[in-house]
N, C-alpha and C positions, 0 to 999 in steps of 0.2 A: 930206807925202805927199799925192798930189794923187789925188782923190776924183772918175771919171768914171761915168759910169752906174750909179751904185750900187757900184762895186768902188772899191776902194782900189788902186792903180798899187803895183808892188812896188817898195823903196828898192836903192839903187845898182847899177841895171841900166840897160844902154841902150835909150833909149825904144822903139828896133823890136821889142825882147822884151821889154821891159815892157807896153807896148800887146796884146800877146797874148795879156794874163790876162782881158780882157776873152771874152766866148763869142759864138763869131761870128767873131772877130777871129784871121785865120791871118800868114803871111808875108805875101804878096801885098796883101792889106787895111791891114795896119800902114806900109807903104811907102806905099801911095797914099795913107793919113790922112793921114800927118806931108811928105811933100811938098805936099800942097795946104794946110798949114797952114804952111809954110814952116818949119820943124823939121827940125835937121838927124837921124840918121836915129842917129850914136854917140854922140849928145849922152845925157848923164845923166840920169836920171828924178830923181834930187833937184835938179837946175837946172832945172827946169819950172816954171814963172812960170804966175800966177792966171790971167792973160790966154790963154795958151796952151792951157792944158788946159784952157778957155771954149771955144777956136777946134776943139779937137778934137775937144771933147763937142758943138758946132753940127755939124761935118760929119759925125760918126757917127750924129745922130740923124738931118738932113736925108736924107744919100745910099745910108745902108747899114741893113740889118733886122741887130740885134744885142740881145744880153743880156734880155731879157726877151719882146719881142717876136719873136724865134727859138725862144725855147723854147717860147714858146705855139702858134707856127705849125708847129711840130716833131711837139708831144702834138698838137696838131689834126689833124695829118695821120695822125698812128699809131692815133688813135682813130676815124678816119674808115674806115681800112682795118678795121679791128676791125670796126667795128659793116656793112661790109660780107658778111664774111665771107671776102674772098676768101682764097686762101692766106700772102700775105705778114703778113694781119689773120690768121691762124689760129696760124702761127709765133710771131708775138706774143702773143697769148693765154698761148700754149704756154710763153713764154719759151723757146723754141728757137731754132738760129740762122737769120736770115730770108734772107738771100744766099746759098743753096745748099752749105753748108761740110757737113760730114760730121760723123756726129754719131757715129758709133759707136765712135769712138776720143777723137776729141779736143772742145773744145766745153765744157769745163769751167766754163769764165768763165760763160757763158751759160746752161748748166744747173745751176749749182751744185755746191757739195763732192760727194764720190762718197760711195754711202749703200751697205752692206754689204747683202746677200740673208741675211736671219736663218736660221739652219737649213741650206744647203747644203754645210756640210762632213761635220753629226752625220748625214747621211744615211746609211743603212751598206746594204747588198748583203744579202739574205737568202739562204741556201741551201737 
């Protein structure tokens, strides 16, 4: 199992989706690695030579921002908005959803399990 930026390559997949476990790393990105490394594209992730996954790990550190320093430039930027204030930094705060989606219905993911209103049924009507 060949071992590139810190992630472990997944076994018997073909390198264009195996390269994709990598963050950062989409369709588009995985094509352009493994052609400039000369790799073919349904070649086997268990047939991946020491040399190879050298060549792979050089061009993704060289030419592309991925796996660690992505994610740092990711929080850097969400904390940058944050400590702005403005509204997309407030959304986040918030844990709401910050691309303008609707919240009143759906948005689950984002806000969390739905939490019951204690007491709104034993309410009862006086006459």
């Amino acid at each position: 199992m060949a071992r590139i930026l810190g992630v472990d390559i997944p076994r018997n997949k073909i390198m264009k989706i195996a390269i994709r476990s990598l963050y950062g790393v989409g369709p588009k990105i995985s094509e352009e690695v493994l052609g400039k490394a000369g790799i073919e594209l349904d070649r086997n992730s268990n047939d991946l030579t020491e040399e190879e996954a050298q060549q792979i790990r050089q061009i993704l550190e060289t030419e592309y921002t991925v796996e660690g320093d992505l994610r740092r430039e990711v929080g850097l930027n969400i904390k940058r908005l944050k400590d702005l204030g403005c509204y997309r930094g407030i959304r986040h705060r918030k844990n709401l959803p910050v691309r303008g989606q609707r919240t009143s219905t759906n948005a689950r993911t984002r806000k969390g399990k739905a939490v019951a209103i204690a007491g709104k049924k034993s309410v009862k009507s006086m006459k």
